[in-house]
C-alpha positions in Angstrom: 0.0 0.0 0.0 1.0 3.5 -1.3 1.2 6.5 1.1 0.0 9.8 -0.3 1.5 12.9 0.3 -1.5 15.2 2.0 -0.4 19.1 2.3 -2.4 20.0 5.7 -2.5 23.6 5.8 -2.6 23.7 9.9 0.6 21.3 9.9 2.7 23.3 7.5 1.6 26.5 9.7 2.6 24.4 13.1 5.8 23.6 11.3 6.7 27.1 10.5 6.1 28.1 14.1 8.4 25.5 15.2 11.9 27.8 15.1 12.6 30.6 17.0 11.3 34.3 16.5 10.1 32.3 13.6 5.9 33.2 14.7 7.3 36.8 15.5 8.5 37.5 12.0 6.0 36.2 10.2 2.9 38.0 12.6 5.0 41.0 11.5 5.3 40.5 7.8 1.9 40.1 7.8 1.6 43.8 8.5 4.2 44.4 5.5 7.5 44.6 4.1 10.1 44.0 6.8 14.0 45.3 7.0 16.4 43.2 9.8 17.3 46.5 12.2 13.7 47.7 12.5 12.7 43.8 13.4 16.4 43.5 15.8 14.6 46.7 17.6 11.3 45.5 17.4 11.1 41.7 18.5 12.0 41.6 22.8 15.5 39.4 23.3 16.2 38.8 19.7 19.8 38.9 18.9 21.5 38.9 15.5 22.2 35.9 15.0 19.4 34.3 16.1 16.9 36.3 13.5 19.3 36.2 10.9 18.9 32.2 10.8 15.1 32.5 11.8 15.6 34.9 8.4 17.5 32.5 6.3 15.3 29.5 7.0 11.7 31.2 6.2 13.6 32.2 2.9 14.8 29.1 2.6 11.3 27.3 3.2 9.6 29.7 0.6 7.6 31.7 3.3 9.4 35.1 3.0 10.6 37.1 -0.3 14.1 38.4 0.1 14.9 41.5 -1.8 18.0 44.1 -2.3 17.0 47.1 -2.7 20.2 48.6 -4.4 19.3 52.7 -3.6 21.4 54.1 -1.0 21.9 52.9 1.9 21.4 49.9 0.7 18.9 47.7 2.3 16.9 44.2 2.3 13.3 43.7 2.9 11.7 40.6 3.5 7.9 40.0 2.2 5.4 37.7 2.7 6.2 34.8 -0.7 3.0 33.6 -2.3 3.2 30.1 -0.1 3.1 32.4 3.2 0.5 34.6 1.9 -1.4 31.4 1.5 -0.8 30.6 5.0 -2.4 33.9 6.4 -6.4 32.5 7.3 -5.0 29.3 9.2 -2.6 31.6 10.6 -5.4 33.9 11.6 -7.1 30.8 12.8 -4.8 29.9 15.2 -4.2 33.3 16.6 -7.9 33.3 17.7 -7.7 30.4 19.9 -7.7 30.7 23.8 
């Protein structure tokens, strides 16, 4: 017997809250584009290291859009990518619960 690959929106969600300031960063994307110092300022006891990997691995998943925005000074912004955007109403979802 064959077992079939079944996306579950709720355990893709649970898996993307799984790493640290991970939930942070994307309840904030949510509100829109994000740059690293204003989310280092923002997020209580995040270091630089720590949401730089957080970072890396939301890119790296597809949840968050990296971009360079070559005007000076030169900055990145990270965006909610199409598969997080998807992710928004079980997000939501969860968010509600007691």
């Amino acid at each position: 017997m064959q077992k079939m690959a079944i996306q579950c929106p709720a355990e893709e969600v649970l898996k993307l809250l799984s790493g640290k300031w991970k939930p942070q960063i994307f309840r904030l994307a949510l509100d829109g584009p994000l740059r690293f110092n204003a989310l280092l300022r923002t997020i209580e006891g995040a270091n630089k290291q720590a949401l730089a990997i957080s970072l890396r691995e939301l890119v790296d998943e597809g949840y968050l859009d990296k971009l360079t925005i070559r005007q000076k000074p030169l900055h990145i912004e990270y965006t909610l990518s199409e598969r997080g955007r998807a992710l928004i109403p079980v997000f939501r979802q969860l968010e509600q619960l007691p």
